[in-house]
SEFIZA-3560 file (N, C-alpha, C; in Angstrom, 3 decimals):
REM SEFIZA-3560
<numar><xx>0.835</xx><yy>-1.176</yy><zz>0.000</zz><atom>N</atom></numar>
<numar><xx>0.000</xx><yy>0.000</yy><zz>0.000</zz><atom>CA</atom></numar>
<numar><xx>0.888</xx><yy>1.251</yy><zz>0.000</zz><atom>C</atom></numar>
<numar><xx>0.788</xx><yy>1.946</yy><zz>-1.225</zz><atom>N</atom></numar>
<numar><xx>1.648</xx><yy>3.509</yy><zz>-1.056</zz><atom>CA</atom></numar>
<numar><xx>0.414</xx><yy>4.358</yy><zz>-0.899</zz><atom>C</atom></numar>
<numar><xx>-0.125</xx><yy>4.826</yy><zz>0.003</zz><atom>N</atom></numar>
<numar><xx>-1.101</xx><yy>5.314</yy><zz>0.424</zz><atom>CA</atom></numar>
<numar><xx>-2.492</xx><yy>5.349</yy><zz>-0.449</zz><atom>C</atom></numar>
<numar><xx>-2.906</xx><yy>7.047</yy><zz>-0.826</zz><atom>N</atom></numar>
<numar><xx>-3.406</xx><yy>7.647</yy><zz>-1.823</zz><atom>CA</atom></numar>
<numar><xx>-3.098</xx><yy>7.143</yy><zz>-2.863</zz><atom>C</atom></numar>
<numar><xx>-2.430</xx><yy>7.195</yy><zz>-3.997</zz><atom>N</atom></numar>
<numar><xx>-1.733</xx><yy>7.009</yy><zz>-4.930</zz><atom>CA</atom></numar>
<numar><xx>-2.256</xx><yy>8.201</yy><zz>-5.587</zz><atom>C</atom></numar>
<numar><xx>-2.358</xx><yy>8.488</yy><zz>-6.964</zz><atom>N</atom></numar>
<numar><xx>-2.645</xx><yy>9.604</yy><zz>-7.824</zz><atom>CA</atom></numar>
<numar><xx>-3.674</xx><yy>9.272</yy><zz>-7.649</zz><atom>C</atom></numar>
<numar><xx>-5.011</xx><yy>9.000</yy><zz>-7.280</zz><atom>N</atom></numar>
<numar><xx>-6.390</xx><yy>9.309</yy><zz>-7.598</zz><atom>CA</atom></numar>
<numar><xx>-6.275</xx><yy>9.911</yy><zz>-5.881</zz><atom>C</atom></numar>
<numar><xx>-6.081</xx><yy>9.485</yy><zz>-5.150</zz><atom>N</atom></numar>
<numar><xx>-6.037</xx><yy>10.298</yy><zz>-3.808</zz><atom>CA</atom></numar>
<numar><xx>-5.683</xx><yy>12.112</yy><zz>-3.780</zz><atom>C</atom></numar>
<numar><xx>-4.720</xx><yy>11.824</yy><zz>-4.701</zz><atom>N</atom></numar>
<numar><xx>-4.176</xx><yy>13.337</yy><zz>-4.419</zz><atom>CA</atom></numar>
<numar><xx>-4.998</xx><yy>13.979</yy><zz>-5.778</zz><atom>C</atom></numar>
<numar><xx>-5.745</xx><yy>13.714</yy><zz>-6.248</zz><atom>N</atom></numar>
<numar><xx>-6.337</xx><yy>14.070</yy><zz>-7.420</zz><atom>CA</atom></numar>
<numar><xx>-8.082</xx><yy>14.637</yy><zz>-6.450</zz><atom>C</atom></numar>
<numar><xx>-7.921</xx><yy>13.654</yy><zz>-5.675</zz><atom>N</atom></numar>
<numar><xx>-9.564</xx><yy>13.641</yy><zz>-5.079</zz><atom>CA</atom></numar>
<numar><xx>-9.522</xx><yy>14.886</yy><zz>-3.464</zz><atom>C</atom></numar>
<numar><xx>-7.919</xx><yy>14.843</yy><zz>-3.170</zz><atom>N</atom></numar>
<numar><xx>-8.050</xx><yy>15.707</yy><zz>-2.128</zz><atom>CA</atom></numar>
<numar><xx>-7.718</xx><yy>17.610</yy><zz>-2.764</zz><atom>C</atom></numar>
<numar><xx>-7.210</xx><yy>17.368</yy><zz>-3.891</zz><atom>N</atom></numar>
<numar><xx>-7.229</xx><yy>18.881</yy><zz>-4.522</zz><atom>CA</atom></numar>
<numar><xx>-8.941</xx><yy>19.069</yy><zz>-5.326</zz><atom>C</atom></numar>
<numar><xx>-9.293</xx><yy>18.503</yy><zz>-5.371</zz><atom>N</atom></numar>
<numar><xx>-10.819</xx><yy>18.149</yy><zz>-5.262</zz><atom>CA</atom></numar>
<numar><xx>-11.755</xx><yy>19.189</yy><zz>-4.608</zz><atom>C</atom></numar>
<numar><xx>-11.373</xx><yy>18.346</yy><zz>-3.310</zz><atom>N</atom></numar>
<numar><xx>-11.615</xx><yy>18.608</yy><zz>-2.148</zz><atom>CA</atom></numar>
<numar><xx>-11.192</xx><yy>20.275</yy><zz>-1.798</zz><atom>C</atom></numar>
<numar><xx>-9.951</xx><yy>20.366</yy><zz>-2.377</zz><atom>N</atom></numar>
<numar><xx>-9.501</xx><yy>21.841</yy><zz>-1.348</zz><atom>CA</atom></numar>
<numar><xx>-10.210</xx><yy>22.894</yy><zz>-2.450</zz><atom>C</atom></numar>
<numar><xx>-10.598</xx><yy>22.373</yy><zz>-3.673</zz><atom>N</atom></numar>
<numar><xx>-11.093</xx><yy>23.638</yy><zz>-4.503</zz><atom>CA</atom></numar>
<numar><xx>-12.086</xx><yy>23.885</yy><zz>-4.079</zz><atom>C</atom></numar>
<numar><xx>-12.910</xx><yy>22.455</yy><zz>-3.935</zz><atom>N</atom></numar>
<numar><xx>-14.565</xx><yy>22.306</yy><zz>-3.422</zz><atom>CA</atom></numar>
<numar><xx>-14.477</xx><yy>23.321</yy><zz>-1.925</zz><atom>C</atom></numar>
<numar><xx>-13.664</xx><yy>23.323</yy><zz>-0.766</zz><atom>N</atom></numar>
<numar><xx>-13.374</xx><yy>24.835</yy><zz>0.111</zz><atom>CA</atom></numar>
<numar><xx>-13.281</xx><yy>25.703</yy><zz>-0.370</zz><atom>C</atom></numar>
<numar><xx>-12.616</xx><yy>26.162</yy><zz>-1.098</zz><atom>N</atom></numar>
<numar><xx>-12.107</xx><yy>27.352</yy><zz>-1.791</zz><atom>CA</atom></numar>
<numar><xx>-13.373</xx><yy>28.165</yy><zz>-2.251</zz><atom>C</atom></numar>
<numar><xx>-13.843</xx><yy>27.179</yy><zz>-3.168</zz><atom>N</atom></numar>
<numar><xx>-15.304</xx><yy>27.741</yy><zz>-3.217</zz><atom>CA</atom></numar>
<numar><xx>-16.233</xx><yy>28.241</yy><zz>-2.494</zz><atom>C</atom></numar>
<numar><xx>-16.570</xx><yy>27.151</yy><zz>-1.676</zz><atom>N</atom></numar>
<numar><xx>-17.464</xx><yy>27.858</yy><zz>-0.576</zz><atom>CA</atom></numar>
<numar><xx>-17.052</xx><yy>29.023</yy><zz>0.292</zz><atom>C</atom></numar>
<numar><xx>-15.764</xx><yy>28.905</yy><zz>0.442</zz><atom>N</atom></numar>
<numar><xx>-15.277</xx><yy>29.963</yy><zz>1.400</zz><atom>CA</atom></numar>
<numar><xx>-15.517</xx><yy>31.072</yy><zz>1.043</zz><atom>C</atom></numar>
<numar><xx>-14.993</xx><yy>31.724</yy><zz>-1.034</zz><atom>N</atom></numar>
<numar><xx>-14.771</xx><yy>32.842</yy><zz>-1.295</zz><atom>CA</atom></numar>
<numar><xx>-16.528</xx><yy>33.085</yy><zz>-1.734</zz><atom>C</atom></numar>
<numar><xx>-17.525</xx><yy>32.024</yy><zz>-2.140</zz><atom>N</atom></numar>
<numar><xx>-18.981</xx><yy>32.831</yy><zz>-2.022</zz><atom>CA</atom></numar>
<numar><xx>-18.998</xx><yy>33.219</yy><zz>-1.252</zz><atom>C</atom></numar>
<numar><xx>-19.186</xx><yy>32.839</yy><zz>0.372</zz><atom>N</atom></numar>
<numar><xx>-19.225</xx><yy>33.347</yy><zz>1.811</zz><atom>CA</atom></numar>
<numar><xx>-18.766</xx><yy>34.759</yy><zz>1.901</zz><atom>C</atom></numar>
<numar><xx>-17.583</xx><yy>34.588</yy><zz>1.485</zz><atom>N</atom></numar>
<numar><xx>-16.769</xx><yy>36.024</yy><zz>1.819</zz><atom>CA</atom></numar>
<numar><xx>-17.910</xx><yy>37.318</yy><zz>0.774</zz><atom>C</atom></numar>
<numar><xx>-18.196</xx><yy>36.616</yy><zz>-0.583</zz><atom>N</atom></numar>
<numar><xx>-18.753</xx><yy>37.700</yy><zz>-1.437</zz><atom>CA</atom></numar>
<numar><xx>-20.396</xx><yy>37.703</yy><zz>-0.792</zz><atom>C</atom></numar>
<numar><xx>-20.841</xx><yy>36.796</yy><zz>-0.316</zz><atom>N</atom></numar>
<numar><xx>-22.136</xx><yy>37.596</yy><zz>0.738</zz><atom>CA</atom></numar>
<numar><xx>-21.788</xx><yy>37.691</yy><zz>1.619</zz><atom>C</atom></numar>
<numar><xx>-20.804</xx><yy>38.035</yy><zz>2.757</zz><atom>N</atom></numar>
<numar><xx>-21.056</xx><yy>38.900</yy><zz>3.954</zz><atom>CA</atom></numar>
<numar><xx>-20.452</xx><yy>40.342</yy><zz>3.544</zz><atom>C</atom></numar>
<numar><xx>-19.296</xx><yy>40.660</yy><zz>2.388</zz><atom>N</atom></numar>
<numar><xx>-19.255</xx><yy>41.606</yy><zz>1.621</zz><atom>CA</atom></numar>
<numar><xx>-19.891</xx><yy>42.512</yy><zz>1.427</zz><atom>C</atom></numar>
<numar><xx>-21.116</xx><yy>41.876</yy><zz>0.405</zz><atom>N</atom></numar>
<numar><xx>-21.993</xx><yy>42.534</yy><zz>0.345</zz><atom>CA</atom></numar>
<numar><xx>-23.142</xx><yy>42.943</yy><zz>1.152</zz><atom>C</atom></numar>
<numar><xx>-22.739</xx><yy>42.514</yy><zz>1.998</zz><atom>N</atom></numar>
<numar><xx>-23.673</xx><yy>42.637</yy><zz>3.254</zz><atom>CA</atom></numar>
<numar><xx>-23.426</xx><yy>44.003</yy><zz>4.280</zz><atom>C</atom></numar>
<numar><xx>-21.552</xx><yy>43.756</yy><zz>4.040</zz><atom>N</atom></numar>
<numar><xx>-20.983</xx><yy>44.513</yy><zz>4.748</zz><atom>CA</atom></numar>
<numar><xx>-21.549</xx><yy>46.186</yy><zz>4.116</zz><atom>C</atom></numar>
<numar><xx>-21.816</xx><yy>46.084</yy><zz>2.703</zz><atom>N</atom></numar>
<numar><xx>-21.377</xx><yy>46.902</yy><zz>1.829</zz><atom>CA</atom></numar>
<numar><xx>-23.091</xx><yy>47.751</yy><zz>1.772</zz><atom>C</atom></numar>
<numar><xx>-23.897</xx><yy>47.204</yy><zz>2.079</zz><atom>N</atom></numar>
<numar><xx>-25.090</xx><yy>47.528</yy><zz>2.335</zz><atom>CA</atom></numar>
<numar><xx>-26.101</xx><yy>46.861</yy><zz>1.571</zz><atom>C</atom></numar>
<numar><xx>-25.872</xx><yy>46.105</yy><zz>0.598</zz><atom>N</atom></numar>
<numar><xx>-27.057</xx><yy>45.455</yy><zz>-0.145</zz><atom>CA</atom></numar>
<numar><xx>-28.012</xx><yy>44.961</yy><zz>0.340</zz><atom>C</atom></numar>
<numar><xx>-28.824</xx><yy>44.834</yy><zz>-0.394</zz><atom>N</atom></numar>
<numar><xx>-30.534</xx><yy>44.269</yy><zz>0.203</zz><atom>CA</atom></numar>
<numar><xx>-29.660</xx><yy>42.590</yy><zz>0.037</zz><atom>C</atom></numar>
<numar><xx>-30.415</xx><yy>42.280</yy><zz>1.317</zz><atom>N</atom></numar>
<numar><xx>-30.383</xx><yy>40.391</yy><zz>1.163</zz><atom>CA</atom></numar>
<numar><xx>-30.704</xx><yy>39.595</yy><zz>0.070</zz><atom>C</atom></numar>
<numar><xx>-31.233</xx><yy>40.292</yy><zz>-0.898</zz><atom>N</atom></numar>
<numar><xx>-32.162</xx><yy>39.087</yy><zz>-1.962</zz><atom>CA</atom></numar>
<numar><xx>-30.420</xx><yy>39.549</yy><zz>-3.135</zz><atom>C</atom></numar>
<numar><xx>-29.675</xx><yy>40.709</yy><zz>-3.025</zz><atom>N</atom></numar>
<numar><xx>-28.815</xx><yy>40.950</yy><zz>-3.942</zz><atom>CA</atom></numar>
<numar><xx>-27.462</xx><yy>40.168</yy><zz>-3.277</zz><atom>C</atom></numar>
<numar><xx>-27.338</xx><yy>40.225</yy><zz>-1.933</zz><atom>N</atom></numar>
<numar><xx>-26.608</xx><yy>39.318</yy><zz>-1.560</zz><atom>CA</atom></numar>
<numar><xx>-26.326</xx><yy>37.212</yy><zz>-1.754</zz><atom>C</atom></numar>
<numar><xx>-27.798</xx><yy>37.099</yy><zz>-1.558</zz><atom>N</atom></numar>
<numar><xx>-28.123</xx><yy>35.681</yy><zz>-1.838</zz><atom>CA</atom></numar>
<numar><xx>-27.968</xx><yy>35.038</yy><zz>-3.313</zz><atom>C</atom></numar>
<numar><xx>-28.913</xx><yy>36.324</yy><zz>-3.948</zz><atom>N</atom></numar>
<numar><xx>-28.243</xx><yy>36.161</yy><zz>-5.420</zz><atom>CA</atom></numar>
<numar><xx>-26.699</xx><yy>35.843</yy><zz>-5.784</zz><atom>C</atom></numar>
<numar><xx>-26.156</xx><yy>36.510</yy><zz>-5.332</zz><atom>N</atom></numar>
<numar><xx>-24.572</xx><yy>36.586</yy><zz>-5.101</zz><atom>CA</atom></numar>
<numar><xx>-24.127</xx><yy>35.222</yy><zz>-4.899</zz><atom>C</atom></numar>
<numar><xx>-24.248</xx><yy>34.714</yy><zz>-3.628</zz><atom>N</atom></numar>
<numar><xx>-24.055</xx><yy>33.710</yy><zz>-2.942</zz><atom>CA</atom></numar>
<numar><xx>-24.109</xx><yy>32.595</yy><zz>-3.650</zz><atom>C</atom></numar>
<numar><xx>-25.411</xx><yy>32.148</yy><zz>-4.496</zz><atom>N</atom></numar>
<numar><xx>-25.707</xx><yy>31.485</yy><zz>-5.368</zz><atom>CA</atom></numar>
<numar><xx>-25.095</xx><yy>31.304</yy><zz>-6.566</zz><atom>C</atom></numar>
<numar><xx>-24.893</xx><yy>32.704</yy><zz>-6.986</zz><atom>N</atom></numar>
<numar><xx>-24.109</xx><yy>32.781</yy><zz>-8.138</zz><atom>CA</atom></numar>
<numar><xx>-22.868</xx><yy>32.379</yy><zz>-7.947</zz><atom>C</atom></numar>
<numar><xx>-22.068</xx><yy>33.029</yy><zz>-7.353</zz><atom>N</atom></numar>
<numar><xx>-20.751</xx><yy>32.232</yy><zz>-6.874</zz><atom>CA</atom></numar>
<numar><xx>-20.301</xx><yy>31.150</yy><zz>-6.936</zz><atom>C</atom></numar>
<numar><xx>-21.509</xx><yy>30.390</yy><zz>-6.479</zz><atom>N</atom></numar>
<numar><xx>-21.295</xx><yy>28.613</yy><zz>-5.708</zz><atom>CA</atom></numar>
<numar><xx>-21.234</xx><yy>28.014</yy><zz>-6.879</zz><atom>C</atom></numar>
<numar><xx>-22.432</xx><yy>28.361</yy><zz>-8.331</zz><atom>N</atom></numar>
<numar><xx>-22.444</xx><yy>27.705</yy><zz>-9.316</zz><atom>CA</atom></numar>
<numar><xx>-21.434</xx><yy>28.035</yy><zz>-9.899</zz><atom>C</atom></numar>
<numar><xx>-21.144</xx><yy>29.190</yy><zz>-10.390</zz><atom>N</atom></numar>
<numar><xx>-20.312</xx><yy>29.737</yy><zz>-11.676</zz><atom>CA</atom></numar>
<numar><xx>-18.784</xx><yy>30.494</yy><zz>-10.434</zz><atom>C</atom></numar>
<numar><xx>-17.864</xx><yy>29.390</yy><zz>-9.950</zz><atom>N</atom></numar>
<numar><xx>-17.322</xx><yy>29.970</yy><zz>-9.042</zz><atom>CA</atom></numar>
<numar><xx>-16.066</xx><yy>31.131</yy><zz>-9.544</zz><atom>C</atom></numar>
<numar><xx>-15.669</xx><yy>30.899</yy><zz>-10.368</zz><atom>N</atom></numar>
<numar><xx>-14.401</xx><yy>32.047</yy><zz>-10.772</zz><atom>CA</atom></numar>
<numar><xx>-14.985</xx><yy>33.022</yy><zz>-11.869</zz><atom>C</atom></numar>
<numar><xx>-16.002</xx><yy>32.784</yy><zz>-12.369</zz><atom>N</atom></numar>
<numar><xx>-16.363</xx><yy>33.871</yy><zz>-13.599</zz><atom>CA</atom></numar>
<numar><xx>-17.461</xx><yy>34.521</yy><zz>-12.314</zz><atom>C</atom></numar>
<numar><xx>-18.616</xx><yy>34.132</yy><zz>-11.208</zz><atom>N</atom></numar>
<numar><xx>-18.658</xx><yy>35.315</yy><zz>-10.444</zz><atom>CA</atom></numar>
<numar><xx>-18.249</xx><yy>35.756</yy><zz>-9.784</zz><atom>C</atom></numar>
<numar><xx>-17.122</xx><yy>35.214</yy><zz>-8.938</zz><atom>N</atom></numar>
<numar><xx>-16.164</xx><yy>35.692</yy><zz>-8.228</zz><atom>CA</atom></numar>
<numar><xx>-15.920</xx><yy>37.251</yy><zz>-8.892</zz><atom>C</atom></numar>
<numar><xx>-15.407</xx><yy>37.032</yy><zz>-10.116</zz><atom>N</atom></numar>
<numar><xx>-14.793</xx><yy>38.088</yy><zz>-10.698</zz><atom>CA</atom></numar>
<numar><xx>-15.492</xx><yy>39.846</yy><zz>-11.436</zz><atom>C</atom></numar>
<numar><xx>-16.997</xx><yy>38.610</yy><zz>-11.596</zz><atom>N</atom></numar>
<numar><xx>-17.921</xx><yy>39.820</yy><zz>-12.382</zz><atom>CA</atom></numar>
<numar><xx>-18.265</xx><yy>40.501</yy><zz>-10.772</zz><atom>C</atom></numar>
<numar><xx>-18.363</xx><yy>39.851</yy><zz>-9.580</zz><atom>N</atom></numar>
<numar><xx>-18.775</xx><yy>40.387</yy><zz>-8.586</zz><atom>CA</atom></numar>
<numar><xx>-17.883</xx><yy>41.741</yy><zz>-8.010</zz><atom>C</atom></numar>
<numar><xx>-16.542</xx><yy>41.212</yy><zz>-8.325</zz><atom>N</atom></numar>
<numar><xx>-15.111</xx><yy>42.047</yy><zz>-8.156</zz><atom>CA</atom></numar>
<numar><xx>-15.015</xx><yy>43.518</yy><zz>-8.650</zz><atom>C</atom></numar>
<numar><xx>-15.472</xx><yy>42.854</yy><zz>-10.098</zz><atom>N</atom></numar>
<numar><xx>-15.867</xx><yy>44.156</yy><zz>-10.902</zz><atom>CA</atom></numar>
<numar><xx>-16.822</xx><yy>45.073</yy><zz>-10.922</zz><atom>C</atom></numar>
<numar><xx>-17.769</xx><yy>44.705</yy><zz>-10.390</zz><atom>N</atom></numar>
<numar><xx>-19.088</xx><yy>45.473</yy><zz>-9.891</zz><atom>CA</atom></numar>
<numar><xx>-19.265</xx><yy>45.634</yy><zz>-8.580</zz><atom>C</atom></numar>
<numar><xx>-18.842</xx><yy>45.822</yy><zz>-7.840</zz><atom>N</atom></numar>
<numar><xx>-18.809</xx><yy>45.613</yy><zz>-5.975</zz><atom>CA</atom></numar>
<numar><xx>-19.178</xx><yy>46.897</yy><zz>-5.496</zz><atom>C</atom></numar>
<numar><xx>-18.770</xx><yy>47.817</yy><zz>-6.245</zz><atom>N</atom></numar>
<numar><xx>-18.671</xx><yy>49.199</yy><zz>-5.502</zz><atom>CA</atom></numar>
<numar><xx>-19.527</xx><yy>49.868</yy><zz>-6.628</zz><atom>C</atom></numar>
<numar><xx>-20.358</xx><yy>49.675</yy><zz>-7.684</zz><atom>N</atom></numar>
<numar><xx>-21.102</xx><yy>49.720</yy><zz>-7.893</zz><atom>CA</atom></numar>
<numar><xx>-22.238</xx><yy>50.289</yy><zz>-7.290</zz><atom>C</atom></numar>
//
């Protein structure tokens, strides 16, 4: 047994994107939360994020201060 082998370390960077994700929606709704938005523009957010994680990350980036 050599541990993991390549599907292990394939399944735990997986894993750390699958965090990554959730973490940086989180961050973009309490953001916007911070920032004053109505809740339904925040959640939207939130949502959006989770699905489409680096293209809203970014459109969110770009429009924030908006």
């Amino acid at each position: 047994m050599s541990g993991f082998g390549l599907f292990g370390i394939f399944l735990m960077f997986g894993f750390f994107l699958f965090l990554v994700n959730i973490a940086t929606s989180v961050w973009a709704y309490l953001d916007a939360k911070k920032l004053g938005k109505s809740n339904e523009y925040a959640l939207l957010l939130l949502i959006g994020t989770l699905i489409f994680p680096v293209a809203g990350l970014i459109v969110y980036l770009i429009i924030r201060r908006a």
